[in-house]
ZAMARGU-4260 file (C-alpha; in steps of 0.2 Angstrom, whole numbers, plus 5000, padded with zeros to 4 digits):
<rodrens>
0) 5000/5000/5000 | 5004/5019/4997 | 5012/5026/5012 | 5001/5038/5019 | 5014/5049/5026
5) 5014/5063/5042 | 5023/5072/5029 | 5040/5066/5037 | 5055/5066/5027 | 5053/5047/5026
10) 5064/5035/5017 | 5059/5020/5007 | 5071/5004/5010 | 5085/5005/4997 | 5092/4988/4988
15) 5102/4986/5001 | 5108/4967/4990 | 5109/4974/4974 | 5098/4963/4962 | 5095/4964/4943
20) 5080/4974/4940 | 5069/4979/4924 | 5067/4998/4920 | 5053/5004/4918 | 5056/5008/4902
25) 5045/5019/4889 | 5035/5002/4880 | 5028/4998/4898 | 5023/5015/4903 | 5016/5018/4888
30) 5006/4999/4890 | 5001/5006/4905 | 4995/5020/4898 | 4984/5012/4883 | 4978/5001/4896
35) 4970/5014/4908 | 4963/5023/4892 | 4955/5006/4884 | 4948/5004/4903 | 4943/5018/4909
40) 4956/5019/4923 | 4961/5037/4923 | 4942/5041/4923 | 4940/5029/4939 | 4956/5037/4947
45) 4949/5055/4946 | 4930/5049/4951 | 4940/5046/4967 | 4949/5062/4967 | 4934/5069/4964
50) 4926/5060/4979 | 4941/5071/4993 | 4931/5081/5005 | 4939/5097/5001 | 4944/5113/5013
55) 4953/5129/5012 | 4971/5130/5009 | 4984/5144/5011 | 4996/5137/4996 | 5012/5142/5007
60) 5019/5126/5000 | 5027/5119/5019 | 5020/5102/5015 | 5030/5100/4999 | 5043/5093/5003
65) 5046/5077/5001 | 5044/5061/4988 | 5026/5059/4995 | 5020/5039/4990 | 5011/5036/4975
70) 5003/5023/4968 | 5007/5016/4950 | 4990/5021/4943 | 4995/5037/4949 | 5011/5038/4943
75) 5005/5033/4926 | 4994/5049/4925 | 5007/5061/4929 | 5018/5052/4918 | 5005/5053/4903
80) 5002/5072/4909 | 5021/5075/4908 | 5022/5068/4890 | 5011/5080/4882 | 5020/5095/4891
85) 5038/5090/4885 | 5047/5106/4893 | 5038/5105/4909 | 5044/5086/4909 | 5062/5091/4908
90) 5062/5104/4919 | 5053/5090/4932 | 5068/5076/4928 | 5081/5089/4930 | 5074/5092/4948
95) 5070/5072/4952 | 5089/5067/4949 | 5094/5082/4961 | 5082/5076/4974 | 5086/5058/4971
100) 5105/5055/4971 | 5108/5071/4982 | 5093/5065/4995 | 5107/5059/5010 | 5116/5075/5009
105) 5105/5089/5006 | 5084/5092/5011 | 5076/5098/4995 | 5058/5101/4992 | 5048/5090/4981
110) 5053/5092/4963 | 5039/5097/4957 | 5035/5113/4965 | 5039/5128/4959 | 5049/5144/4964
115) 5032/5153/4969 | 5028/5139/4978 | 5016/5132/4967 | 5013/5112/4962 | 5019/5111/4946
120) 5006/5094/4943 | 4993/5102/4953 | 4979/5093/4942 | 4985/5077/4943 | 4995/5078/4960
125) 4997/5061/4970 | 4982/5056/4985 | 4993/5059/4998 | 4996/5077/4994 | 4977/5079/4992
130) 4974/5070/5009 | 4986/5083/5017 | 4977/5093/5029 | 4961/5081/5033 | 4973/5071/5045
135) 4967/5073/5065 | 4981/5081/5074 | 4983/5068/5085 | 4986/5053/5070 | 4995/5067/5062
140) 5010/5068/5075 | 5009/5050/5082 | 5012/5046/5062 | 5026/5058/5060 | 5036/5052/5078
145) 5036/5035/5068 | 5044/5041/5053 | 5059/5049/5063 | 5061/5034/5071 | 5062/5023/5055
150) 5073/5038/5047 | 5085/5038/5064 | 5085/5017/5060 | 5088/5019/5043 | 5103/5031/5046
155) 5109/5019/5056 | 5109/5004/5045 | 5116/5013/5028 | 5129/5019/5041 | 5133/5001/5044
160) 5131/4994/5026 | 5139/5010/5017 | 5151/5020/5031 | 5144/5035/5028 | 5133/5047/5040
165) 5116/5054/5032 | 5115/5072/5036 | 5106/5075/5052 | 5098/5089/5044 | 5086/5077/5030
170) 5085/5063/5044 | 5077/5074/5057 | 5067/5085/5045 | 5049/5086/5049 | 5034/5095/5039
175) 5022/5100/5055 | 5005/5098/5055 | 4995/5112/5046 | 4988/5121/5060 | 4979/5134/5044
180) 4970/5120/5034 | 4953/5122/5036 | 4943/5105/5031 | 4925/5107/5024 | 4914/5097/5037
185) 4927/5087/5047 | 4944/5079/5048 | 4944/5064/5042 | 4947/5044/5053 | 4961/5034/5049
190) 4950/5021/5041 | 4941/5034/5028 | 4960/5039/5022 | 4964/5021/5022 | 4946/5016/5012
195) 4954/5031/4998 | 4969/5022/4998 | 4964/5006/4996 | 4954/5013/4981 | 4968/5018/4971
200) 4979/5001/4976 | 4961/4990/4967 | 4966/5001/4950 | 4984/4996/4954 | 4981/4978/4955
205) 4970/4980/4936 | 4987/4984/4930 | 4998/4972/4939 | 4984/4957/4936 | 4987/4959/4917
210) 5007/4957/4918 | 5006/4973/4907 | 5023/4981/4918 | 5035/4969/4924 | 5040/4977/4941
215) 5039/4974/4958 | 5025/4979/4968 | 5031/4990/4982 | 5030/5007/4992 | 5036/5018/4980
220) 5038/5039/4981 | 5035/5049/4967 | 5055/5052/4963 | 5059/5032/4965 | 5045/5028/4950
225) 5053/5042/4939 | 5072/5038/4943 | 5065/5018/4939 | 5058/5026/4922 | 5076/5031/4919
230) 5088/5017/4925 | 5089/5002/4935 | 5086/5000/4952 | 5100/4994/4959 | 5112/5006/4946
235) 5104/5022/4953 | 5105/5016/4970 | 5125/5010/4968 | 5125/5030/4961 | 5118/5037/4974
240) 5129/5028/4987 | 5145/5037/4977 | 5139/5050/4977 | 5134/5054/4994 | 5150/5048/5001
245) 5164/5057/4989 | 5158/5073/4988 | 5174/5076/4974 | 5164/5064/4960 | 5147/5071/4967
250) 5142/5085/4953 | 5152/5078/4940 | 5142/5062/4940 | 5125/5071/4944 | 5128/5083/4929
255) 5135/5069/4916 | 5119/5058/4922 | 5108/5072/4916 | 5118/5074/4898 | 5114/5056/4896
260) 5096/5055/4902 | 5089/5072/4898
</rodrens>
């Protein structure tokens, strides 16, 4: 299932025994993408959307800042959005391989917001980041205390595995409750954002089902599916790892990588 984030700076396992894995390269997506057309997946996925309670926010942007989890239908809408606005798409990638390889050393906000603060895939923006606001306080911070812990854990295992420190900065980073989000009717129970979530994961299992993509069902952000869209798991991990720990190969590598993929 998604990982319906407190808005933590959370991290997603990496491939910590390095494995061949498929890219999710352009005939799959593009698979995926006749296959929510022929089936109407796209129109099912905003009838959800469409179904959020709705409230009153500020647009100051604090929320956006991580790789929030998205769900592959999901991904394949933005993707499919991204393809018919070819600058925007770049500009998006450019940004994604900053957040992903320099993610250990540096907090960044999510890639796709803009300078002005404003969501750059606002119309097709991921669940979570339309459920943000209509948490109760309380499952709010009890959520966000867990993801600290998992990132202090995490820290400590790629310190074991890797010998290299994550900057305290990005593992202690925490986007606070919205104290100005103003809900319709009502905050919403755990089990209602769970019932959404489990909505989008039946649309994702239409698509798995059919062995139309061929990767592995897991939590995955928003950057991960995009840096899978551009290499292979374990190559963009085993880049990431260099790069966070010699900072003398760090933009070299990162500004090479974008020659070749952009």
């Amino acid at each position: 299932m998604s990982q319906l984030t407190g808005k933590g700076a959370f991290f997603r396992l990496p491939l910590l025994i390095c494995e061949k894995r498929e890219i999710l390269d352009s005939d799959g997506k593009m698979n995926c993408i006749n296959y929510a057309n022929e089936n109407r997946l796209f129109d099912k996925l905003n009838n959800i959307y469409k179904s959020l309670p709705s409230g009153d926010c500020s647009g100051c942007g604090n929320c956006c800042m991580e790789s929030v989890g998205t769900n592959l239908i999901e991904f394949i809408n933005i993707y499919n959005y991204l393809e018919n606005k070819p600058e925007l798409k770049k500009m998006c990638l450019d940004k994604i391989i900053d957040y992903y390889f320099l993610e250990y050393i540096d907090k960044k906000p999510c890639p796709f917001k803009d300078k002005d603060n404003r969501c750059m895939i606002y119309e097709v923006r991921p669940l979570n980041c339309r459920l943000f606001g209509h948490w109760k306080k309380e499952d709010y911070n009890k959520n966000l205390s867990n993801i600290t812990q998992r990132n202090r854990e995490y820290r400590d295992l790629i310190k074991s595995k890797y010998g290299f420190d994550i900057s305290d900065k990005v593992v202690n980073y925490k986007i606070e409750y919205c104290e100005t989000f103003i809900p319709q009717e009502r905050y919403l129970e755990k089990s209602e954002r769970l019932e959404f979530a489990d909505n989008l994961m039946i649309l994702d299992s239409n698509i798995y089902s059919k062995g139309i993509i061929d990767i592995d069902f897991k939590d995955r952000g928003i950057v991960e599916y995009f840096i899978e869209s551009l290499l292979k798991e374990d190559t963009a991990y085993n880049i990431k790892v260099r790069v966070s720990k010699d900072k003398n190969v760090r933009n070299r590598a990162i500004n090479r990588l974008k020659k070749i993929l952009l």
